[in-house]
C-alpha positions as CSV (number, residue, x, y, z in Angstrom):
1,X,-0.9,4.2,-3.0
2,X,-3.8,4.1,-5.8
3,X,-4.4,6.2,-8.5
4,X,-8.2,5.1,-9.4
5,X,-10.9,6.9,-7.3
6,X,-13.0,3.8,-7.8
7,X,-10.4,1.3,-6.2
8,X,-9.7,3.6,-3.2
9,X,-13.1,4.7,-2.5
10,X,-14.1,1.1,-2.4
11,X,-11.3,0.0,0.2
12,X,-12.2,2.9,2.7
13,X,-15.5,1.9,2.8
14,X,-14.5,-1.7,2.9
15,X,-12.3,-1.0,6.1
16,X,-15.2,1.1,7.3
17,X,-17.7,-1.7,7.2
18,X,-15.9,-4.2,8.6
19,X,-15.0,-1.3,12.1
20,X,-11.2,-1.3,10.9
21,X,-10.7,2.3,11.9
22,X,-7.1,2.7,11.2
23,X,-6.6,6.6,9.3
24,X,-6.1,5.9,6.1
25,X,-4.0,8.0,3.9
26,X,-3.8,7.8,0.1
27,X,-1.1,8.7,-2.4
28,X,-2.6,9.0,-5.8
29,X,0.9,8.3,-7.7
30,X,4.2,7.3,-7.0
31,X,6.2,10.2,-6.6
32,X,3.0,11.4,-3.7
33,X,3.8,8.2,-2.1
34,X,7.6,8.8,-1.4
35,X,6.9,12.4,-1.1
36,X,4.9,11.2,2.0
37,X,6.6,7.9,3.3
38,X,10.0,10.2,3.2
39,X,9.0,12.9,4.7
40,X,9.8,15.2,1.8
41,X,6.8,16.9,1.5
42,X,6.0,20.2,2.5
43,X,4.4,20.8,5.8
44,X,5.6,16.9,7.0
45,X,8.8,17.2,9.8
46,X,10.7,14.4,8.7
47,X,11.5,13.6,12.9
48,X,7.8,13.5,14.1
49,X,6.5,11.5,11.1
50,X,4.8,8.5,11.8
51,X,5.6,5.3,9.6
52,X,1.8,3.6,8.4
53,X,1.5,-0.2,9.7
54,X,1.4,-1.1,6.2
55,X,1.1,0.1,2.9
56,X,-0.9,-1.1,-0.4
57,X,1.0,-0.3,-2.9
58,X,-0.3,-0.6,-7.1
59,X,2.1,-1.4,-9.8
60,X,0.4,0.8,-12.0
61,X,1.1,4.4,-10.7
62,X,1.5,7.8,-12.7
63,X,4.9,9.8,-12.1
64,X,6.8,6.8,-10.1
65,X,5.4,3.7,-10.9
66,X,5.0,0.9,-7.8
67,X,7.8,-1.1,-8.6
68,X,9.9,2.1,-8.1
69,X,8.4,3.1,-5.2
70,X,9.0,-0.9,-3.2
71,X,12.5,0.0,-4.6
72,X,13.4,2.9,-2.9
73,X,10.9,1.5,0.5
74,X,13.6,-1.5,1.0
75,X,16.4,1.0,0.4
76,X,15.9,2.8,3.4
77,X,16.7,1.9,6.5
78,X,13.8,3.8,8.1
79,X,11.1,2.2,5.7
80,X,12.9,-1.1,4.8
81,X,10.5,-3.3,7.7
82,X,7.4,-1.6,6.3
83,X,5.2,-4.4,5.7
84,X,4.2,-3.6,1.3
85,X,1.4,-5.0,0.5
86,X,1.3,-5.2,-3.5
87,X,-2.6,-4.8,-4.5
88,X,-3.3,-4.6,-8.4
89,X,-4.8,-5.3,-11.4
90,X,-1.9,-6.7,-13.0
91,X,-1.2,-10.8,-13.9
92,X,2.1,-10.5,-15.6
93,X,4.1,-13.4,-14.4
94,X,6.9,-10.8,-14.2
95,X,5.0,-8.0,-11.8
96,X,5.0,-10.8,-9.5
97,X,8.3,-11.9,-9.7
98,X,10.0,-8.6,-9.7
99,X,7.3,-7.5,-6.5
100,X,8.4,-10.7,-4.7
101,X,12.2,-9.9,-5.5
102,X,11.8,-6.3,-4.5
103,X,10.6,-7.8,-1.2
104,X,7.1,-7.0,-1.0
105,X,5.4,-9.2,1.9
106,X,2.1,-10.4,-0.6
107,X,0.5,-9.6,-4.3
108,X,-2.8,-9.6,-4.6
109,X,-4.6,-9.1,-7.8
110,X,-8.0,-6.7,-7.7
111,X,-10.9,-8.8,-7.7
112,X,-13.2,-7.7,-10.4
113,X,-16.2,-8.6,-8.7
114,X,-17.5,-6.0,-6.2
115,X,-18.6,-8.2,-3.2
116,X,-15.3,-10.2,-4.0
117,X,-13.0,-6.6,-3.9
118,X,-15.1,-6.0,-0.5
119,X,-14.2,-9.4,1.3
120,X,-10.8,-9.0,0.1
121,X,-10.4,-5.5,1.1
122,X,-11.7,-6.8,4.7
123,X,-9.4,-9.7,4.8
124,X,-6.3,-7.7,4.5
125,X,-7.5,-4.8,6.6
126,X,-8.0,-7.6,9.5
127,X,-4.5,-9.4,8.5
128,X,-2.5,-6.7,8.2
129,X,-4.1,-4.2,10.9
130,X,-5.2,-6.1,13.3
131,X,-3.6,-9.3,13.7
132,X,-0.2,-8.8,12.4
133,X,2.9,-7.9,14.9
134,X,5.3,-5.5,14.0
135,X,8.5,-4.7,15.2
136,X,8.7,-1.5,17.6
């Protein structure tokens, strides 16, 4: 879930680089993310939908911001094991805090540095998509 073209661009083709091939789908704002992880939107049957492994979520969203939307994920018992990855920008003490509270599983902070938002991107993607076990 990412709103700047920039910041999702780069983590496709950081994923792509480093042969994790997992589809990726991106929500550009918060309501877009719920609209998909619920099944809500139109065209999606709510019984065939498939969960992602995990989701990278920003704080800073248009419509719904991320906070929100880690809300309403560990509300629902359909969504509430999803593993949330909290990737942003932001280093307010309290972002972390409340993400932590919310029960997101990490926070990372955007590197600034390109090579360093690569390696970082690469990181998670092999963490999170490859090595990680999740319950069936």
């Amino acid at each position: 879930m990412e709103d700047n073209p920039d910041d999702e661009l780069l983590t496709i083709m950081a994923f792509k680089d480093n042969n994790i091939m997992n589809p990726v789908v991106v929500a550009h704002d918060g309501e877009e993310a719920l609209e998909l992880l619920f099944g809500i939107r139109p065209g999606i049957d709510p019984e065939v939908k498939k969960l992602p492994q995990v989701a990278f979520l920003d704080l800073k969203l248009p419509k719904v911001d991320g906070l929100e939307v880690l809300r309403q994920i560990r509300a629902n018992s359909a969504t509430r094991l999803l593993p949330v990855i909290i990737l942003t920008s932001s280093k307010e003490e309290m972002d972390i805090i409340n993400s932590y509270q919310l029960g997101a599983n990490s926070y990372i902070r955007k590197p600034v540095d390109f090579e360093q938002f690569l390696e970082a991107i690469k990181q998670l993607g092999l963490y999170w998509l490859v090595l990680n076990e999740l319950p069936s």
